[in-house]
C-alpha positions in Angstrom: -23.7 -45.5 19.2 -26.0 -46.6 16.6 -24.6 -49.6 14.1 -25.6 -49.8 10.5 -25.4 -52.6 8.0 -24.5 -52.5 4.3 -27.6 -53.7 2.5 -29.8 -54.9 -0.3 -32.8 -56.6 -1.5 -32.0 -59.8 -4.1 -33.3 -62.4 -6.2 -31.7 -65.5 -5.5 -30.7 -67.6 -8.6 -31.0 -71.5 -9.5 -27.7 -73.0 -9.4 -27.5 -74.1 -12.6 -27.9 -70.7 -13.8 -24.9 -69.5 -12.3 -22.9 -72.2 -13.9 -24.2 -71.3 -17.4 -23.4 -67.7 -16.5 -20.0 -68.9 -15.7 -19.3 -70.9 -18.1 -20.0 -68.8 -20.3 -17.8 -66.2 -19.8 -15.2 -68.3 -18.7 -13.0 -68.3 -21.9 -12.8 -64.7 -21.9 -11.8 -64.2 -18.4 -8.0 -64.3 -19.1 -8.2 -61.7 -21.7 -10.6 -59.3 -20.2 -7.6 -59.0 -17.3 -5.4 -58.1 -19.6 -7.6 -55.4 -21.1 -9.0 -54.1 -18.0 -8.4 -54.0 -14.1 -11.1 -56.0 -13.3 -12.9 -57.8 -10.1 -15.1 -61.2 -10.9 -17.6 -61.6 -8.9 -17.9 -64.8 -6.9 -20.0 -67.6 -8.1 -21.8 -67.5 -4.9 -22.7 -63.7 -5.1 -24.0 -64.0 -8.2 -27.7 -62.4 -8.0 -30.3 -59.9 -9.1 -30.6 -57.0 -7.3 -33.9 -55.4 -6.8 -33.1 -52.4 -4.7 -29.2 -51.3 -2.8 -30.5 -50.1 0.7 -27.3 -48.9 1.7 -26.0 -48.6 5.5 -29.0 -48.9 7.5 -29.8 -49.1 11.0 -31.8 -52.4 12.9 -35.0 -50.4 13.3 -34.8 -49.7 9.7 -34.1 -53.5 8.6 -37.2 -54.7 11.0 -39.3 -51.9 8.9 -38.1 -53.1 5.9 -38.3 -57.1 6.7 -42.2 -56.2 7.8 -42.9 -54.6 4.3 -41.5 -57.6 2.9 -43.2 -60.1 4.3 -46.6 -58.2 3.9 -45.6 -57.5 0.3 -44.0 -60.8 -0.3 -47.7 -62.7 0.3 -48.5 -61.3 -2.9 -45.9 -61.9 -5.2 -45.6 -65.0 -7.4 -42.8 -66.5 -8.6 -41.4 -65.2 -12.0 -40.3 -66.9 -15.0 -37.4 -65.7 -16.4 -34.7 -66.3 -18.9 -31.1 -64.8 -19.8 -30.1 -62.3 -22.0 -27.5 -63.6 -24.9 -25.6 -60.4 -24.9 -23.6 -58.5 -22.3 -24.6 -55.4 -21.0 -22.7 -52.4 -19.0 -23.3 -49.4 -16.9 -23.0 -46.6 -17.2 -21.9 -47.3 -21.0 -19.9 -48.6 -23.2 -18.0 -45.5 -23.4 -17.5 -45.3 -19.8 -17.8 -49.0 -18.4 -17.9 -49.9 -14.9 -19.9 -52.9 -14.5 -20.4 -55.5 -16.7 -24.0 -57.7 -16.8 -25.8 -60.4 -17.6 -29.5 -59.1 -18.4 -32.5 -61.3 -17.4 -36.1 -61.0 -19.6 -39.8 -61.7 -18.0 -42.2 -60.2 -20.0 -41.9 -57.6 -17.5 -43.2 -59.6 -14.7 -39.7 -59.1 -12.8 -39.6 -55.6 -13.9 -42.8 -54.8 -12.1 -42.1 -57.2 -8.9 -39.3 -55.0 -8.5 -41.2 -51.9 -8.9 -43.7 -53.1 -5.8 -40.9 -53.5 -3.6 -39.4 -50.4 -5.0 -43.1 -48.5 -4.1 -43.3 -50.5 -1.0 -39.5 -49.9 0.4 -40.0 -45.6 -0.9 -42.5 -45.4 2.0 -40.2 -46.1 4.0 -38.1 -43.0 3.1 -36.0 -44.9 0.8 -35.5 -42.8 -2.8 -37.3 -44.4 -5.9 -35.5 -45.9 -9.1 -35.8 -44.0 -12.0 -35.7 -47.4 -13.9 -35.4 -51.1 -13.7 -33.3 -53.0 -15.8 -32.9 -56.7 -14.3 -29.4 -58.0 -14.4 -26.5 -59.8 -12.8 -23.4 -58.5 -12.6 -20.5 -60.3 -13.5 -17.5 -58.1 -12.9 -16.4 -54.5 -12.3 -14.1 -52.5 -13.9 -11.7 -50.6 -11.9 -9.6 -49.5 -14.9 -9.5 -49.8 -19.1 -6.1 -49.9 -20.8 -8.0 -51.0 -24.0 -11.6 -50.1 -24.5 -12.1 -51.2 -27.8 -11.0 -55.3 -27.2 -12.9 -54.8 -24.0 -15.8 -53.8 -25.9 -15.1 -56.7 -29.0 -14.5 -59.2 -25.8 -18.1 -58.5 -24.3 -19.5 -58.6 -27.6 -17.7 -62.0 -28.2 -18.9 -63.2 -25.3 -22.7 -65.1 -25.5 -24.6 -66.2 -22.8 -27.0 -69.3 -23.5 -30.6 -67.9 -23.5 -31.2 -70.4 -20.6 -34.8 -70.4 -18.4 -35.2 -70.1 -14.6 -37.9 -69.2 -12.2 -37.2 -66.8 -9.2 -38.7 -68.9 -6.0 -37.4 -66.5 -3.0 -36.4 -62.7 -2.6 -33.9 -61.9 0.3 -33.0 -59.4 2.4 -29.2 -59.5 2.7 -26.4 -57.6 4.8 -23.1 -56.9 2.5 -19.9 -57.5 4.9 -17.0 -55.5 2.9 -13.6 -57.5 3.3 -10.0 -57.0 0.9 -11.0 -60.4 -0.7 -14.1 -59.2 -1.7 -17.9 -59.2 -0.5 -19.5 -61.2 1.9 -23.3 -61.1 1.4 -25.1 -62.9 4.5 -28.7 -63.4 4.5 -31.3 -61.7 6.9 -34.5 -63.1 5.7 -35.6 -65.2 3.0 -39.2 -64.1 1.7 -40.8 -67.5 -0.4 -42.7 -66.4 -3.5 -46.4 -68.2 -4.1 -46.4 -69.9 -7.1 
């Protein structure tokens, strides 16, 4: 029997960045819940995805953990800087995530369009688009979509700066409390 693990490339994020994130959002948390089912996500899984590998076998993660570290000689570390507003996925008509969006004069954008084009040979599918972000909950269920929407609108996030240093390869452990994300292997950007 072959065994898979659940997961996903990432950007790590300065601590302090998590806290502004946080923060942030913090006085809305109470009121959110009461205008939407709703699951927080956990300071310490706060991140930015670059690419959801899905349940993958061991030969796959060492293929994978190769093309990073070959790819990951090359990559630089990126400047970046929050988003003031909110963001949500699909939309605002249908939301189901809720995000923080993160700006790099596309320098993030196209890092995570290498590892996109490096992972794709591979046989993983490509993304259509890349729109950098951390999510900050998800929304199981709306009971009032128009003070969810006024709440996310309410809600600003300072338009704080941070450098990416590391990309990591992590496994996603599913438990009721909520998701354990265990790092595989760290990759160190150049600066």
């Amino acid at each position: 029997m072959h065994t898979t693990k659940r997961c996903f490339i990432a950007f790590n994020l300065p601590e302090r960045v998590k806290d502004e994130i946080l923060n942030a959002i913090g006085g809305h948390t109470r009121e959110v819940k009461r205008v939407a089912d709703v699951k927080f996500v956990s300071r310490e899984n706060l991140h930015i995805t670059a690419k959801f590998l899905g349940n993958i076998s061991e030969s796959t993660i060492e293929d994978i953990s190769r093309a990073l570290t070959d790819l990951s000689r090359n990559l630089r570390e990126v400047q970046c800087e929050l988003h003031p507003d909110l963001g949500c996925f699909p939309s605002e008509n249908h939301i189901r995530v809720v995000w923080v969006g993160v700006s790099s004069d596309d320098k993030l954008e196209n890092m995570m369009r290498e590892i996109d084009d490096e992972i794709s040979k591979i046989g993983f599918r490509k993304e259509k688009n890349y729109i950098p972000h951390i999510t900050v909950f998800r929304v199981k269920k709306v009971h009032n979509k128009n003070r969810l929407r006024e709440l996310l609108k309410k809600s600003k996030i300072p338009k704080v700066k941070f450098i990416l240093k590391e990309v990591v390869l992590y496994e996603s452990v599913l438990r009721q409390e909520g998701p354990t994300y265990l790092p595989l292997k760290v990759y160190h950007l150049s600066r």
